[in-house]
C-alpha positions in Angstrom: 34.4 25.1 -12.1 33.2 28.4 -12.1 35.4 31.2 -10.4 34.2 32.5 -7.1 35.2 35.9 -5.4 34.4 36.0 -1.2 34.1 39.2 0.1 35.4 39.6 4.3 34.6 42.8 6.0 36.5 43.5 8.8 36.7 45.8 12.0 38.8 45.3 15.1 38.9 41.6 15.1 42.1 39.8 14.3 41.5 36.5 16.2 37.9 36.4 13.8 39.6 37.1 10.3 42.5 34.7 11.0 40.2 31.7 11.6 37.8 32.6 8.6 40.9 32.4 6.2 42.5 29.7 7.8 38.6 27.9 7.0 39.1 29.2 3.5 42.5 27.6 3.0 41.4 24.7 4.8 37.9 24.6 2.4 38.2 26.9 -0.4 41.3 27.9 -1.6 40.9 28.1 -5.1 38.7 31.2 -4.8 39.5 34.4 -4.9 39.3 36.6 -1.6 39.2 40.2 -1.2 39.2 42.2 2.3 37.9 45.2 3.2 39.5 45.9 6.6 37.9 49.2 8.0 39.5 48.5 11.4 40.9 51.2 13.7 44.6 52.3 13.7 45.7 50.0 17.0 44.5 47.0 14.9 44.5 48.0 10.8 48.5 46.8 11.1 47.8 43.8 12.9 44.8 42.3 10.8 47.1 43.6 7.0 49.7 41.0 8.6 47.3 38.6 8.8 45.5 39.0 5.3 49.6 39.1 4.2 50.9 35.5 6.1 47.7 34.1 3.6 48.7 35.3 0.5 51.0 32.6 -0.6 48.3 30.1 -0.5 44.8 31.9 -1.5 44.9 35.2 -3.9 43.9 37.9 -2.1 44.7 41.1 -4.1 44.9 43.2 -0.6 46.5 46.7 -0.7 46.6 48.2 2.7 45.1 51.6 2.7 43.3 53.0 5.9 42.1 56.2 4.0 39.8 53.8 2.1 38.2 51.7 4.5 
Protein backbone atom coordinates (compact mmCIF):
# COMPACT_ATOMS: atom_id res chain seq x y z
CA UNK A 1 0.00 0.00 0.00
CA UNK A 2 1.59 3.13 -0.67
CA UNK A 3 1.78 5.70 2.35
CA UNK A 4 -0.53 8.69 2.06
CA UNK A 5 -0.25 12.07 4.02
CA UNK A 6 -3.79 14.37 4.19
CA UNK A 7 -3.29 17.74 4.68
CA UNK A 8 -6.61 19.71 6.96
CA UNK A 9 -6.52 23.44 7.01
CA UNK A 10 -8.39 24.89 9.58
CA UNK A 11 -9.87 28.25 10.88
CA UNK A 12 -12.59 28.67 13.50
CA UNK A 13 -14.45 25.60 13.01
CA UNK A 14 -14.37 22.90 15.53
CA UNK A 15 -17.71 21.12 14.87
CA UNK A 16 -16.11 20.79 10.85
CA UNK A 17 -12.57 19.31 11.84
CA UNK A 18 -14.08 16.88 14.36
CA UNK A 19 -16.39 15.22 11.83
CA UNK A 20 -13.61 15.17 8.97
CA UNK A 21 -11.28 13.06 11.44
CA UNK A 22 -13.86 11.20 12.88
CA UNK A 23 -14.52 10.28 8.66
CA UNK A 24 -10.76 9.57 8.59
CA UNK A 25 -10.78 7.18 11.43
CA UNK A 26 -13.90 5.81 10.24
CA UNK A 27 -12.31 5.51 6.38
CA UNK A 28 -8.71 6.00 6.47
CA UNK A 29 -6.88 5.51 9.37
CA UNK A 30 -3.81 4.20 8.22
CA UNK A 31 -2.70 7.47 6.73
CA UNK A 32 -0.87 9.98 8.03
CA UNK A 33 -2.68 13.39 8.83
CA UNK A 34 -1.21 16.67 9.43
CA UNK A 35 -3.15 20.04 10.62
CA UNK A 36 -2.59 23.34 10.04
CA UNK A 37 -4.98 25.06 12.41
CA UNK A 38 -4.68 28.99 11.74
CA UNK A 39 -7.73 29.49 13.93
CA UNK A 40 -8.24 32.56 16.24
CA UNK A 41 -7.27 32.48 19.96
CA UNK A 42 -11.11 31.86 21.28
CA UNK A 43 -10.96 28.62 19.23
CA UNK A 44 -6.98 27.58 18.54
CA UNK A 45 -7.44 25.63 22.17
CA UNK A 46 -10.53 24.20 21.38
CA UNK A 47 -9.82 22.68 17.83
CA UNK A 48 -5.70 21.42 19.41
CA UNK A 49 -8.11 19.25 21.87
CA UNK A 50 -9.68 17.95 19.18
CA UNK A 51 -6.66 17.09 16.77
CA UNK A 52 -5.24 15.66 20.48
CA UNK A 53 -8.59 13.13 21.49
CA UNK A 54 -7.51 11.57 17.62
CA UNK A 55 -4.17 10.90 18.20
CA UNK A 56 -4.37 7.52 19.64
CA UNK A 57 -6.00 6.12 16.69
CA UNK A 58 -4.60 8.06 13.44
CA UNK A 59 -0.80 9.74 13.56
CA UNK A 60 -1.13 13.12 13.39
CA UNK A 61 2.28 14.67 14.31
CA UNK A 62 0.35 18.04 15.58
CA UNK A 63 2.48 20.57 17.73
CA UNK A 64 0.32 23.38 18.74
CA UNK A 65 1.90 26.69 17.87
CA UNK A 66 -0.34 29.81 17.11
CA UNK A 67 2.73 31.90 16.14
CA UNK A 68 2.91 29.61 13.05
CA UNK A 69 -0.34 29.30 11.64
Amino acid sequence: MKEITIFLSTRNRPVLIKKTLENIQKICPQHKVLVGNASSDKYFEKISKIINSYKNTIEIPYNPDPGLS
